[in-house]
Backbone as XML, in Angstrom:
<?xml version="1.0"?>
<chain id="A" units="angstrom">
  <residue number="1" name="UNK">
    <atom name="N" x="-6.831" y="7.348" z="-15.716"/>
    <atom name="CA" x="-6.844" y="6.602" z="-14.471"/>
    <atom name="C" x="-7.447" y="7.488" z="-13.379"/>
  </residue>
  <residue number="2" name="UNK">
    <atom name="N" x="-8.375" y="6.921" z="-12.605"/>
    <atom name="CA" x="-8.394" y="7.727" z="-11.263"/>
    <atom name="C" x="-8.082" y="7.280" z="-10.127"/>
  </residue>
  <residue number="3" name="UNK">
    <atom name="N" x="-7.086" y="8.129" z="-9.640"/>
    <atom name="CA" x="-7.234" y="8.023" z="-7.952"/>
    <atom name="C" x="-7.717" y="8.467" z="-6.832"/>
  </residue>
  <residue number="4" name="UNK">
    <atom name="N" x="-8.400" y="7.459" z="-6.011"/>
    <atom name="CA" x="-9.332" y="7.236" z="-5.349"/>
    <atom name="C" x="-8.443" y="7.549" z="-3.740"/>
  </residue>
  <residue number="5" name="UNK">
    <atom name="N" x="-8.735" y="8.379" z="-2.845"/>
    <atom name="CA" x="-7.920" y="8.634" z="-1.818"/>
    <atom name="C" x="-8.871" y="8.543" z="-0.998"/>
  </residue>
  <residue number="6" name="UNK">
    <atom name="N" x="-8.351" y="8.104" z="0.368"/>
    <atom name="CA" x="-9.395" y="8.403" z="1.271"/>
    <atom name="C" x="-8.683" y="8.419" z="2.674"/>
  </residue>
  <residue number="7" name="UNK">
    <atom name="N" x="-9.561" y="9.680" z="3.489"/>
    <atom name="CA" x="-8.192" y="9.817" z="4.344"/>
    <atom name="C" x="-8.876" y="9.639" z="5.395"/>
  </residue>
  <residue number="8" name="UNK">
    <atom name="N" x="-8.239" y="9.381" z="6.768"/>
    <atom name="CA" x="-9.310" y="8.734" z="7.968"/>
    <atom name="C" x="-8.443" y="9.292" z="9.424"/>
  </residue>
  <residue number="9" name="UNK">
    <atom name="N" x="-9.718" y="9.557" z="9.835"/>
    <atom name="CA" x="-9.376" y="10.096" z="11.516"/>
    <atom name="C" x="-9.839" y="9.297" z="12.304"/>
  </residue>
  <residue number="10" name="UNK">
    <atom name="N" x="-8.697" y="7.923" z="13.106"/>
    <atom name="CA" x="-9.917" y="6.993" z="13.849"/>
    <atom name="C" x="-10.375" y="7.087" z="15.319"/>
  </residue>
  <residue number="11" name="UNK">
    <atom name="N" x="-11.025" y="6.602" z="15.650"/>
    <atom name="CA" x="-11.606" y="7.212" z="16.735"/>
    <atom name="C" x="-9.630" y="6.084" z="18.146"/>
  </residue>
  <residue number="12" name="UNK">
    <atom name="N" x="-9.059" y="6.674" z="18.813"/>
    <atom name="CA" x="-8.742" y="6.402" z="19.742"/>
    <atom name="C" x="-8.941" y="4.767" z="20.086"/>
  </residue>
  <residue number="13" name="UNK">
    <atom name="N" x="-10.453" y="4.742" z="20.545"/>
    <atom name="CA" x="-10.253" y="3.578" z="20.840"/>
    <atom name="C" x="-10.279" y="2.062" z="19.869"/>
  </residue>
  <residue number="14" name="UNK">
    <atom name="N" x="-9.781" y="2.554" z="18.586"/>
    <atom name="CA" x="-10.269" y="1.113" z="17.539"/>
    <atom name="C" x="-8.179" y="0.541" z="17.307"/>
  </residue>
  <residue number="15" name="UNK">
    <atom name="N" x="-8.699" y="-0.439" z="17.668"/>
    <atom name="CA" x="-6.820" y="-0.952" z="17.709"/>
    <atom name="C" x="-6.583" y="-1.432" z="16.260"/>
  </residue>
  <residue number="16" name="UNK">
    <atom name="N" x="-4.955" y="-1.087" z="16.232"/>
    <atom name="CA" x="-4.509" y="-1.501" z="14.775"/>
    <atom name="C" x="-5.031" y="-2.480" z="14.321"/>
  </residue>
  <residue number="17" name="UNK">
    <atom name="N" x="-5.508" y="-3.680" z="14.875"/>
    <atom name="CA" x="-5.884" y="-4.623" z="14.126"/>
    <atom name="C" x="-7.343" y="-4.896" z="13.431"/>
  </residue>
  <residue number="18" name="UNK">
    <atom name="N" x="-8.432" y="-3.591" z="13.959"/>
    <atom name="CA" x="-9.054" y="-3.462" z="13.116"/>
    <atom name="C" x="-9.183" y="-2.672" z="12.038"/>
  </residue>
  <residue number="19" name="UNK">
    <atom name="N" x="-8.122" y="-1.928" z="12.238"/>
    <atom name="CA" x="-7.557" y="-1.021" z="11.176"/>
    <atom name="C" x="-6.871" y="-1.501" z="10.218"/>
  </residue>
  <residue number="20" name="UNK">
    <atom name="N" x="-6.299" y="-2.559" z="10.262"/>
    <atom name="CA" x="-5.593" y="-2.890" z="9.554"/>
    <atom name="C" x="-6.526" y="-4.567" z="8.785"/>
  </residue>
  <residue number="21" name="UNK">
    <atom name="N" x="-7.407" y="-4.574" z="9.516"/>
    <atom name="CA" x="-8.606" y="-5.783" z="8.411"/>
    <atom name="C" x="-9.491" y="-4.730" z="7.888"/>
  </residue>
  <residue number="22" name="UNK">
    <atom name="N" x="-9.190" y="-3.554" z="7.877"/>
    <atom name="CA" x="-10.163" y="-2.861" z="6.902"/>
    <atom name="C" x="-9.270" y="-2.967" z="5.612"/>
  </residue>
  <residue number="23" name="UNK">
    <atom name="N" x="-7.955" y="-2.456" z="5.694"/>
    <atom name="CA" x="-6.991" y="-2.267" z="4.640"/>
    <atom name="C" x="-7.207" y="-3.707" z="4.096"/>
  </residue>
  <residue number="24" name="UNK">
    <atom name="N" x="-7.014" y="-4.513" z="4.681"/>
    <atom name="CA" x="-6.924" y="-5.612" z="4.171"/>
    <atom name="C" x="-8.254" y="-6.305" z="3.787"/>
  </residue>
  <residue number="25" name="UNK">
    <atom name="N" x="-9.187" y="-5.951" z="3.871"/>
    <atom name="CA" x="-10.468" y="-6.222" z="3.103"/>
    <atom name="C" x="-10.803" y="-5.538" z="1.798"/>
  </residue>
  <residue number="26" name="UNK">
    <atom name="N" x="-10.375" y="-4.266" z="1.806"/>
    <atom name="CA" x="-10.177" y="-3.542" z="0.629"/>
    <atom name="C" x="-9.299" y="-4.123" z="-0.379"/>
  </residue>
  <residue number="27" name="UNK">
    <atom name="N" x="-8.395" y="-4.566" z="0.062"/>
    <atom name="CA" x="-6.847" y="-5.213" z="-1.335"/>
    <atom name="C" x="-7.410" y="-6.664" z="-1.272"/>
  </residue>
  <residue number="28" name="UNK">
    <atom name="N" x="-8.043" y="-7.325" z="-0.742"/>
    <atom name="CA" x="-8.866" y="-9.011" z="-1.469"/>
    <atom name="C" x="-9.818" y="-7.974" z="-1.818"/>
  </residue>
  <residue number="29" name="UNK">
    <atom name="N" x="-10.882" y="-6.828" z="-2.112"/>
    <atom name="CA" x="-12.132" y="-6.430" z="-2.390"/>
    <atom name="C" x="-11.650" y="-6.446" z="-3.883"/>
  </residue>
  <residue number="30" name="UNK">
    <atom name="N" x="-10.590" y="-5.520" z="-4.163"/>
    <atom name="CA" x="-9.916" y="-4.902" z="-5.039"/>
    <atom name="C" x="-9.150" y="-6.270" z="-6.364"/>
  </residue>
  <residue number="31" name="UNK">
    <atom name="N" x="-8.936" y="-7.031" z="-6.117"/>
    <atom name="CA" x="-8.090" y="-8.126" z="-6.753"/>
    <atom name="C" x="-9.086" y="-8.730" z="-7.039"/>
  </residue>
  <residue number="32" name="UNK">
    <atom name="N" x="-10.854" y="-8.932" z="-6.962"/>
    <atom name="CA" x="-11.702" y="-9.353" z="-7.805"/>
    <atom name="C" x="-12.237" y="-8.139" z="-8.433"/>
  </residue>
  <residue number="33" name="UNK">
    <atom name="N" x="-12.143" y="-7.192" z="-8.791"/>
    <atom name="CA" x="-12.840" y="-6.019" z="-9.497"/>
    <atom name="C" x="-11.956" y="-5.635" z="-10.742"/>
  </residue>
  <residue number="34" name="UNK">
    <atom name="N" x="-12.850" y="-6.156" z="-12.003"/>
    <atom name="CA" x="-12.062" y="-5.933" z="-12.916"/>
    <atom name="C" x="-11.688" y="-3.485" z="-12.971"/>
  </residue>
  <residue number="35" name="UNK">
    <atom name="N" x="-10.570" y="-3.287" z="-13.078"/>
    <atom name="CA" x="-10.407" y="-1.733" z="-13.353"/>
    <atom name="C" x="-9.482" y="-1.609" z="-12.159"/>
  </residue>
  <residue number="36" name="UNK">
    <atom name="N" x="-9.508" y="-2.380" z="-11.065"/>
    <atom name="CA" x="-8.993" y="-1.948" z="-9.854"/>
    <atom name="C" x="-7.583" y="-2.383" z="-10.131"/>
  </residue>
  <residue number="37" name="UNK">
    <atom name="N" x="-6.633" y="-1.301" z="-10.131"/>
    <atom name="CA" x="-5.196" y="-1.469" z="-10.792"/>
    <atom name="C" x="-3.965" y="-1.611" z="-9.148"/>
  </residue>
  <residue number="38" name="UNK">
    <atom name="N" x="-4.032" y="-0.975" z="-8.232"/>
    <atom name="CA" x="-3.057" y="-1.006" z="-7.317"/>
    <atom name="C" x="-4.080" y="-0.568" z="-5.860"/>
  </residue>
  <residue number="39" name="UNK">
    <atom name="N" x="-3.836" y="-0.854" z="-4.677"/>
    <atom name="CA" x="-4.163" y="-0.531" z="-3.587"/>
    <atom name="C" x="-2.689" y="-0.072" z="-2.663"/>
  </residue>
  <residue number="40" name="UNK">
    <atom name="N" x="-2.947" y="0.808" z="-1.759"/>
    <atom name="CA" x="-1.662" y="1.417" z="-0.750"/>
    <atom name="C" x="-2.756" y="1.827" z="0.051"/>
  </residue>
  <residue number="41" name="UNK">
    <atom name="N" x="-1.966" y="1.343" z="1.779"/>
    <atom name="CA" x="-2.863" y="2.224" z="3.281"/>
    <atom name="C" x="-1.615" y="2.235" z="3.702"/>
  </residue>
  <residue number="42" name="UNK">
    <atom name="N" x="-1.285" y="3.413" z="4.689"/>
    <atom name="CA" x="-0.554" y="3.442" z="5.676"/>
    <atom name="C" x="-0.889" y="5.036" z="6.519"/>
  </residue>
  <residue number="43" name="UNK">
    <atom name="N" x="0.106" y="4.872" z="7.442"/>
    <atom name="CA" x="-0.215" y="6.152" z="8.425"/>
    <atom name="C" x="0.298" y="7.253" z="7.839"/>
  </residue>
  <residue number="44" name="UNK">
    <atom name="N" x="-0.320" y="8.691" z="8.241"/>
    <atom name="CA" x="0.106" y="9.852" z="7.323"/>
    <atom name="C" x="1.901" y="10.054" z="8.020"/>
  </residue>
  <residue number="45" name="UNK">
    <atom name="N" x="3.024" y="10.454" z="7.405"/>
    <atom name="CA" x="4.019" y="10.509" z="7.866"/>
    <atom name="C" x="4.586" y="12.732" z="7.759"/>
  </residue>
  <residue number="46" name="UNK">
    <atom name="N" x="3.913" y="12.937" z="7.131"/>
    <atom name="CA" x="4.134" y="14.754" z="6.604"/>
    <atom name="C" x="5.129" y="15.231" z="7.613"/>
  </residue>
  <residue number="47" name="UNK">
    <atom name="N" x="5.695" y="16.157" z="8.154"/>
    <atom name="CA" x="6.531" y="16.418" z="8.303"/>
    <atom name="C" x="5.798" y="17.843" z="9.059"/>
  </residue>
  <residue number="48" name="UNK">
    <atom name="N" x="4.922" y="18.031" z="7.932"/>
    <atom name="CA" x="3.970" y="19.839" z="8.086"/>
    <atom name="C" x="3.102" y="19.458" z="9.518"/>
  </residue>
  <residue number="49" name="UNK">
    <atom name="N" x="3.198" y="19.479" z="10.621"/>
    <atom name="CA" x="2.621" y="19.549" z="12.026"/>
    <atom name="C" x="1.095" y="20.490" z="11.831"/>
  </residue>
  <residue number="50" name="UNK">
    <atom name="N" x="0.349" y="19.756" z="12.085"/>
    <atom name="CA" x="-0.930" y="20.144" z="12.268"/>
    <atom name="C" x="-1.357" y="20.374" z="10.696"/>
  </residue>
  <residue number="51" name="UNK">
    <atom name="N" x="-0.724" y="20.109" z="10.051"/>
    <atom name="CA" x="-2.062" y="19.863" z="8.625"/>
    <atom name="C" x="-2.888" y="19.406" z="8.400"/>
  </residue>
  <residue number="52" name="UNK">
    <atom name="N" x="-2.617" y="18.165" z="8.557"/>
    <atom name="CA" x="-3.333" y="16.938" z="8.767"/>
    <atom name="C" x="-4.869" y="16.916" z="9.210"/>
  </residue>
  <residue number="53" name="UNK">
    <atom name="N" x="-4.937" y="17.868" z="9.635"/>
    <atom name="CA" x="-6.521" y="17.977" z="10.805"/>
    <atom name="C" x="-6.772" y="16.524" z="11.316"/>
  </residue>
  <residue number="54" name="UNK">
    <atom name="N" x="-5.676" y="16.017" z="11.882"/>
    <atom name="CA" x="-6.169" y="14.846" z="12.711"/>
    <atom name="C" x="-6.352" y="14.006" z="11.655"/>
  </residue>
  <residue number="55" name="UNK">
    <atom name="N" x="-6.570" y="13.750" z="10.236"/>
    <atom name="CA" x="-6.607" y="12.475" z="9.599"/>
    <atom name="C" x="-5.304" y="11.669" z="9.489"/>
  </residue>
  <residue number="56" name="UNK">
    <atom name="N" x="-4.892" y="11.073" z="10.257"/>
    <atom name="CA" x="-4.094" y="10.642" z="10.261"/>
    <atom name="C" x="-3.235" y="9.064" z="9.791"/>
  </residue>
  <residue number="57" name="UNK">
    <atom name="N" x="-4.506" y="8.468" z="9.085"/>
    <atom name="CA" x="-3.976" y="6.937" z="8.334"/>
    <atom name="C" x="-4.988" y="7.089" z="7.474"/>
  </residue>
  <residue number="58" name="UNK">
    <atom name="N" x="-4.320" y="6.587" z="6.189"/>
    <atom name="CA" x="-5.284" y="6.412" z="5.356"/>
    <atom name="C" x="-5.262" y="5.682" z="4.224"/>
  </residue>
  <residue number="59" name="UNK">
    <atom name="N" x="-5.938" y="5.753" z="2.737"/>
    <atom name="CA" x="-5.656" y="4.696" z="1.517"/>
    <atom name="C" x="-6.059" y="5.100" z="0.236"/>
  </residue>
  <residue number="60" name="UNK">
    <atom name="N" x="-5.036" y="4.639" z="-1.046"/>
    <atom name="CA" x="-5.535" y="4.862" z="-1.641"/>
    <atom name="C" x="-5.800" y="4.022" z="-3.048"/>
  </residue>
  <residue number="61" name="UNK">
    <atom name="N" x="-6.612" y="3.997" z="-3.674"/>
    <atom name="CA" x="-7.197" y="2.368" z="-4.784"/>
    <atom name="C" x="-6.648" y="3.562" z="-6.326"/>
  </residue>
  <residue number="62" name="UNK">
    <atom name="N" x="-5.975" y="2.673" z="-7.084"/>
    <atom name="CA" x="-6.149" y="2.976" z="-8.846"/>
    <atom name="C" x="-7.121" y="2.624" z="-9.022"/>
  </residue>
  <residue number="63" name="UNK">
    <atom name="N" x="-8.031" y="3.324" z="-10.102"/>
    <atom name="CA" x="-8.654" y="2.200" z="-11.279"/>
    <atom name="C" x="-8.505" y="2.403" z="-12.777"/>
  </residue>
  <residue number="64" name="UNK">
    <atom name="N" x="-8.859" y="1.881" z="-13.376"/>
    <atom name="CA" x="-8.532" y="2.189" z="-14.982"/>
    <atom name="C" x="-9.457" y="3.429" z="-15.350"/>
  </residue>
  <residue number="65" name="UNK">
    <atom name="N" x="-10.601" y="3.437" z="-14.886"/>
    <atom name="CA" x="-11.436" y="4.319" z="-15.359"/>
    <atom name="C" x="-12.050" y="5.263" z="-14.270"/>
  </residue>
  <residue number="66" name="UNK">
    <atom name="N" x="-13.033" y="5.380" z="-14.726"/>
    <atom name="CA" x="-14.389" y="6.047" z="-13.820"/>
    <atom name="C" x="-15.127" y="5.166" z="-13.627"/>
  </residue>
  <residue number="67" name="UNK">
    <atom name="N" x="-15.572" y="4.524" z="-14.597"/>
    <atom name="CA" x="-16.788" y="3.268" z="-14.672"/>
    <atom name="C" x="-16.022" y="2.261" z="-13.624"/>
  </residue>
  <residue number="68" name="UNK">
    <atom name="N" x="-14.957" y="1.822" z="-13.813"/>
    <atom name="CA" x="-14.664" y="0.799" z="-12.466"/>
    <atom name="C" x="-14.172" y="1.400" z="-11.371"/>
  </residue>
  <residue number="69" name="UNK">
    <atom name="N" x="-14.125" y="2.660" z="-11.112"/>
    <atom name="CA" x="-14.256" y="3.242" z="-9.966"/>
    <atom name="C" x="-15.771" y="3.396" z="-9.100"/>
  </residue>
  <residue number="70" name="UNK">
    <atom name="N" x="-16.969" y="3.854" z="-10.203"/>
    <atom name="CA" x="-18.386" y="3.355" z="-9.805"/>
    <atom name="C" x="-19.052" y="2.432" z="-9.587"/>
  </residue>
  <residue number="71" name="UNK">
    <atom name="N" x="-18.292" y="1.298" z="-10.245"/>
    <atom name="CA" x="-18.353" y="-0.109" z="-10.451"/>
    <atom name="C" x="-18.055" y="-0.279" z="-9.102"/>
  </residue>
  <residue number="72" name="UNK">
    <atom name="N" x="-16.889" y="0.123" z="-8.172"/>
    <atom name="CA" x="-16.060" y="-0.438" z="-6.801"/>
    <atom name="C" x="-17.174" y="0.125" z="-5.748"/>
  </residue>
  <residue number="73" name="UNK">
    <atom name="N" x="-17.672" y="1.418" z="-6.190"/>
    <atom name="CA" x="-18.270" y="2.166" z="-5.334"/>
    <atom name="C" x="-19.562" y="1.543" z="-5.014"/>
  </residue>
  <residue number="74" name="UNK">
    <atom name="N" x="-20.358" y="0.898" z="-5.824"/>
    <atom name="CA" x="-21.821" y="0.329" z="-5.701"/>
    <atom name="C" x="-21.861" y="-1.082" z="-5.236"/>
  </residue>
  <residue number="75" name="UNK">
    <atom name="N" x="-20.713" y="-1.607" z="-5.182"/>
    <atom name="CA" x="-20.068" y="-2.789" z="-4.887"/>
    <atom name="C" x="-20.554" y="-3.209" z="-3.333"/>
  </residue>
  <residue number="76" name="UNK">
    <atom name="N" x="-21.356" y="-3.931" z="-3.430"/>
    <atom name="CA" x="-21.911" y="-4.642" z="-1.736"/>
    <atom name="C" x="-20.984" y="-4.864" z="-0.845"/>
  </residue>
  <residue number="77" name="UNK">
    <atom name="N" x="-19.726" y="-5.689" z="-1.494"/>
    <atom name="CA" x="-18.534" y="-5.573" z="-0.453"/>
    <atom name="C" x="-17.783" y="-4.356" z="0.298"/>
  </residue>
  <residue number="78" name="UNK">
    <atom name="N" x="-18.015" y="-3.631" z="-0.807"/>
    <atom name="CA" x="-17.719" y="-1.914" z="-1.001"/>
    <atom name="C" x="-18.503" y="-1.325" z="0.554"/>
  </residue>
  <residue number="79" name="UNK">
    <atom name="N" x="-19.958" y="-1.491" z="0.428"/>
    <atom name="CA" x="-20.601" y="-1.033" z="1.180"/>
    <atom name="C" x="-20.575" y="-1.746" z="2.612"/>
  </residue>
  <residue number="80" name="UNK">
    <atom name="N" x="-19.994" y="-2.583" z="2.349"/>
    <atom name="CA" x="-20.133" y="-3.410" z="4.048"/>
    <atom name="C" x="-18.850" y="-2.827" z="4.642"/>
  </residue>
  <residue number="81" name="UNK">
    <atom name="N" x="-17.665" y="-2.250" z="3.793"/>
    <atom name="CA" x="-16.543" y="-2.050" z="4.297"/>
    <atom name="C" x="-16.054" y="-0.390" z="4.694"/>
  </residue>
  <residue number="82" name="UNK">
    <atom name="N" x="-17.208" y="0.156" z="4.071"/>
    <atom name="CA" x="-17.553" y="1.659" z="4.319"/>
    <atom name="C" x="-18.098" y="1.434" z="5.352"/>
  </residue>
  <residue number="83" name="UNK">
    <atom name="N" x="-19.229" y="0.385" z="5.554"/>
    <atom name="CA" x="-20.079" y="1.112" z="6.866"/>
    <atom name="C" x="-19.000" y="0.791" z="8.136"/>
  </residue>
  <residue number="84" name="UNK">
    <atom name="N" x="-17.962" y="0.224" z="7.439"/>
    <atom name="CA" x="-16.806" y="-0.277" z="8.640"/>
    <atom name="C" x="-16.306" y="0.761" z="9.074"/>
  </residue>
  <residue number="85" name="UNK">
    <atom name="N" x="-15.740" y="1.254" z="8.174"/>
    <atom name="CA" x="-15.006" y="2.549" z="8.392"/>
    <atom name="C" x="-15.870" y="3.526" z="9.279"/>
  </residue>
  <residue number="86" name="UNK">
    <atom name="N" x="-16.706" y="4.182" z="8.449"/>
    <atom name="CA" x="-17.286" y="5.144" z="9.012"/>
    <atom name="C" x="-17.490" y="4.621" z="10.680"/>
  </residue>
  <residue number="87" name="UNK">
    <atom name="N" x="-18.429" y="3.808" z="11.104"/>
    <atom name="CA" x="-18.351" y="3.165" z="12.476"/>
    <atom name="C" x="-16.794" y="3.290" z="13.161"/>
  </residue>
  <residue number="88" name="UNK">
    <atom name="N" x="-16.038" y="3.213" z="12.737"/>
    <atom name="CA" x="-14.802" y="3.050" z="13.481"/>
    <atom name="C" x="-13.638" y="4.990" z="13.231"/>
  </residue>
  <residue number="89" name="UNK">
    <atom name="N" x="-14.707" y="5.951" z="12.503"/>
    <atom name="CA" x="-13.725" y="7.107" z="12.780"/>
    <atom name="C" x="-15.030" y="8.052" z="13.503"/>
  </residue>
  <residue number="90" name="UNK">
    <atom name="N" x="-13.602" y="8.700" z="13.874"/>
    <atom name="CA" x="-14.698" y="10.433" z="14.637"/>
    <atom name="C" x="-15.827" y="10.517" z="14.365"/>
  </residue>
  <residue number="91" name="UNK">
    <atom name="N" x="-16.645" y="10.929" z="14.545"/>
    <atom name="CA" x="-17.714" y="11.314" z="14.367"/>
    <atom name="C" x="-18.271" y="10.739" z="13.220"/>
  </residue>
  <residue number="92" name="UNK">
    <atom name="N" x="-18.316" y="9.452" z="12.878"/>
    <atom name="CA" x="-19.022" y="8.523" z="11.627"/>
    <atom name="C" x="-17.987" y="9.562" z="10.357"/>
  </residue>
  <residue number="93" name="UNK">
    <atom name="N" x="-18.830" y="9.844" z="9.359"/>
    <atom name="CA" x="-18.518" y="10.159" z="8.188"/>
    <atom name="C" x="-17.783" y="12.021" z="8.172"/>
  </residue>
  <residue number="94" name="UNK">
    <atom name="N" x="-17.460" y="12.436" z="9.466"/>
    <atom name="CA" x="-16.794" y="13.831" z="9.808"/>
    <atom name="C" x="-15.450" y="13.418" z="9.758"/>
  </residue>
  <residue number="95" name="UNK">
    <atom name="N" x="-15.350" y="11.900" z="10.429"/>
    <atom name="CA" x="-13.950" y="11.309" z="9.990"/>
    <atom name="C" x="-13.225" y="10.712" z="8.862"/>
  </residue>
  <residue number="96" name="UNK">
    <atom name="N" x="-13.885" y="10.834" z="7.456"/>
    <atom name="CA" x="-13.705" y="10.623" z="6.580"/>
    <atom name="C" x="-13.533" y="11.735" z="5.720"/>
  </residue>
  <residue number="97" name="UNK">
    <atom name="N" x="-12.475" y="11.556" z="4.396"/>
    <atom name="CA" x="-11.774" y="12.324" z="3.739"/>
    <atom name="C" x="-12.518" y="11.559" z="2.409"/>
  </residue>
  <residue number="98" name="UNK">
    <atom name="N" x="-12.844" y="12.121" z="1.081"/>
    <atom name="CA" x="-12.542" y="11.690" z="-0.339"/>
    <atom name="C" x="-12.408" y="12.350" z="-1.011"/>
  </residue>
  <residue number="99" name="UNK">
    <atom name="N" x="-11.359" y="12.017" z="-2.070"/>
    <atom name="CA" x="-10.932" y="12.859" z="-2.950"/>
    <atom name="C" x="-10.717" y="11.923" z="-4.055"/>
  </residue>
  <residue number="100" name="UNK">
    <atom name="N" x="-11.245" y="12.316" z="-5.217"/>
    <atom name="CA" x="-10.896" y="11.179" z="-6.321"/>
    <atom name="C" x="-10.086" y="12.141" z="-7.246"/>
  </residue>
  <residue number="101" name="UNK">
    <atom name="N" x="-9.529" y="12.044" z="-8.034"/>
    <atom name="CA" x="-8.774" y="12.919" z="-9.131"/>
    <atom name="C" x="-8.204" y="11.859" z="-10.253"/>
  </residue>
  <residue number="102" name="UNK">
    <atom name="N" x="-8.562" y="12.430" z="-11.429"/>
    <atom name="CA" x="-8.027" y="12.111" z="-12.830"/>
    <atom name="C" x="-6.481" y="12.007" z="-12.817"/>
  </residue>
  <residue number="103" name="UNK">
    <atom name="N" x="-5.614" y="11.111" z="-12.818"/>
    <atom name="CA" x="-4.418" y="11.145" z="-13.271"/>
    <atom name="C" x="-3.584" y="9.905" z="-14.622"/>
  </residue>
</chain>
C-alpha cells in the first residue's frame, strides 16, 4: 500500500471553506479511482511547537498500489485540484509538503 501525505501551509487569507472544498474534492476524486482505498484532511494538532514549519493542515489518500497512486496523480481531476492547492498556499508549491511511503 502507499501512503500518499501531503502537508500544506495556507496562505492567511484563503477561508476554511475553501479549504475545506479542496478536501472535499479530493474524497468524491478518490471514490471514482479504482486503488484509492481511504482519504483523511484535518489540521496538524502535534503538541512539538514549531515543528511544523508552518504546515499546518493537511491530507492524506491510501492506495492499493503504486500504479493507482500514478494512476491518481495523472488524473485531470487530480490536476485541476493541485493547481488549487498550490494557488491557495505560501508561496505556490514552497507551501506544499509530499511524501509518499510504502506501508
Amino acid at each position: 500500500m502507499i501512503r500518499h501525505c501531503v502537508f500544506l501551509r495556507f496562505r492567511d487569507d484563503v477561508p476554511t471553506t475553501d479549504r475545506q472544498a479542496i478536501y472535499l474534492a479530493l474524497e468524491a476524486l478518490c471514490t471514482k479511482l479504482p486503488g484509492a482505498l481511504a482519504t483523511k484532511a484535518g489540521a496538524n494538532v502535534s503538541p512539538e511547537a514549531g515543528m511544523d514549519k508552518g504546515f499546518s493542515e493537511g491530507f492524506i489518500l491510501d492506495f492499493s498500489d503504486a500504479a493507482a497512486r500514478d494512476a491518481y496523480l495523472v488524473d485531470p481531476e487530480h490536476q485541476t485540484i493541485a493547481k488549487n492547492i498550490v494557488a491557495a498556499t505560501v508561496g505556490g508549491t514552497d507551501g506544499v509538503i509530499v511524501f509518499d511511503m510504502e506501508v
